[in-house]
C-alpha positions as CSV (number, residue, x, y, z in Angstrom):
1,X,-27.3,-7.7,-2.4
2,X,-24.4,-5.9,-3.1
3,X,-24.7,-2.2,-3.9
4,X,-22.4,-0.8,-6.6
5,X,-21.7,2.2,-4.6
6,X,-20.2,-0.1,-1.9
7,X,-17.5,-2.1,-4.5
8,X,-16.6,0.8,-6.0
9,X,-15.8,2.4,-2.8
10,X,-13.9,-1.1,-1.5
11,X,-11.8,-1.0,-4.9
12,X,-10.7,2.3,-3.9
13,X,-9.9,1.6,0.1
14,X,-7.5,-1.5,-2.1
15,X,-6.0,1.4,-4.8
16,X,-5.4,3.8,-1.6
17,X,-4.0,1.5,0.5
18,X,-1.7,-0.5,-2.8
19,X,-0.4,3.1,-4.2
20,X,0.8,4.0,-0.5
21,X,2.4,0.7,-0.3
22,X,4.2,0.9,-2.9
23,X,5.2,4.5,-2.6
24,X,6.7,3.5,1.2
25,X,8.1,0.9,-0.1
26,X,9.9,2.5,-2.8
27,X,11.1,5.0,-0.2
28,X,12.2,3.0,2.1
29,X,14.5,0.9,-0.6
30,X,16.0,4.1,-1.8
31,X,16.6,5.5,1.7
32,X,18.4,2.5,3.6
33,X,21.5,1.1,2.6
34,X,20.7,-2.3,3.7
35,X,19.4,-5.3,1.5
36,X,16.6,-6.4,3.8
37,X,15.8,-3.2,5.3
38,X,13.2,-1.9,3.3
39,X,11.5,-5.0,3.4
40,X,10.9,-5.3,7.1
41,X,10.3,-1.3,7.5
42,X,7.5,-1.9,4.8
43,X,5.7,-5.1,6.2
44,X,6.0,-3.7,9.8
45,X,5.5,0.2,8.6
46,X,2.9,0.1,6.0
47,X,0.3,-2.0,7.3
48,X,0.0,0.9,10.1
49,X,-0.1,3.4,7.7
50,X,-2.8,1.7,5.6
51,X,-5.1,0.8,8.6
52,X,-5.2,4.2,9.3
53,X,-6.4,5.4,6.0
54,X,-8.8,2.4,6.1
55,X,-10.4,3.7,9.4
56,X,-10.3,7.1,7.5
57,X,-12.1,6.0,4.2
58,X,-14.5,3.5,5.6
59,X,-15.0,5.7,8.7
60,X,-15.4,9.5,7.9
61,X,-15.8,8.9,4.3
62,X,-18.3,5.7,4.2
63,X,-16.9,3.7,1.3
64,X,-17.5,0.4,1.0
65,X,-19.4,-1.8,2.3
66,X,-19.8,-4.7,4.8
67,X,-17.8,-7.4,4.0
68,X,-19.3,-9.9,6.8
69,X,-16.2,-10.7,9.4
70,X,-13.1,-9.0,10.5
71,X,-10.7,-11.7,9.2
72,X,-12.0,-10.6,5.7
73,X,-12.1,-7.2,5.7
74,X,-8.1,-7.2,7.0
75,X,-7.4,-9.3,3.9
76,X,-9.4,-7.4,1.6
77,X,-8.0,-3.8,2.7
78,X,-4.9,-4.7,4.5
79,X,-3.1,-8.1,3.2
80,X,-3.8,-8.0,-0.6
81,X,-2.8,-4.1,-1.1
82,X,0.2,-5.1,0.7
83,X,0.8,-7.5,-1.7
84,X,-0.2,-6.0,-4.8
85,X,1.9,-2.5,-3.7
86,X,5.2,-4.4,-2.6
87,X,4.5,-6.6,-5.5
88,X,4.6,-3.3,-7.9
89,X,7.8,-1.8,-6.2
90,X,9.9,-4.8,-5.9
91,X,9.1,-6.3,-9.6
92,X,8.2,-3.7,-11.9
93,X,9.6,-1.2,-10.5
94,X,13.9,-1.4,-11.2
95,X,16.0,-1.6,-8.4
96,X,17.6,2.0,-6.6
97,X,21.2,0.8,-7.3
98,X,19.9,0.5,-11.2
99,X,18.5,4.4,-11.7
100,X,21.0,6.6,-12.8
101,X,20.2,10.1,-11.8
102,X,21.5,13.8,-13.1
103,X,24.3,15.2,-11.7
104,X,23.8,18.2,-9.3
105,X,24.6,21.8,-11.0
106,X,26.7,22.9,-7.7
């Protein structure tokens, strides 16, 4: 049986891990000058960054629970935040070129 204690603390390994995807992501589009280049730093970049807060949540923390083979908990905590947080950049989010910003006071 499933505790409650251990989905709530997998749906917030998933909102950690899909908020810093989407922030990365969103940095690294603003940041490069290239079209492709914030894709390929954020699929080869993020999913570093996220394992690490993974081994840090599940780890020191204990949330969530045991999910029953590797391959799963990769796609649970790695491959669908991924998705979700490049998802939420690149389509709700407008494009870096779009954003009009203030002009500087010097």
């Amino acid at each position: 049986m499933v505790a409650v204690v251990d989905v709530i603390g997998l749906l917030v390994i998933v909102l950690a891990n899909s908020v810093v995807t989407a922030l990365m992501t969103r940095f690294f589009r603003v940041r490069l000058n290239t079209k492709w280049g914030g894709l390929v730093y954020a699929v080869l970049l993020c999913p570093v960054v996220m394992f690490v807060i993974v081994l840090v949540l599940s780890g020191i923390f204990s949330l969530g629970g045991n999910l029953g083979s590797r391959s799963l908990a990769l796609l649970v905590t790695i491959a669908i935040p991924l998705a979700i947080g490049m998802t939420f950049d690149y389509v709700w989010m407008p494009a870096p070129d779009e954003v009009e910003l203030p002009q500087s006071m010097g």
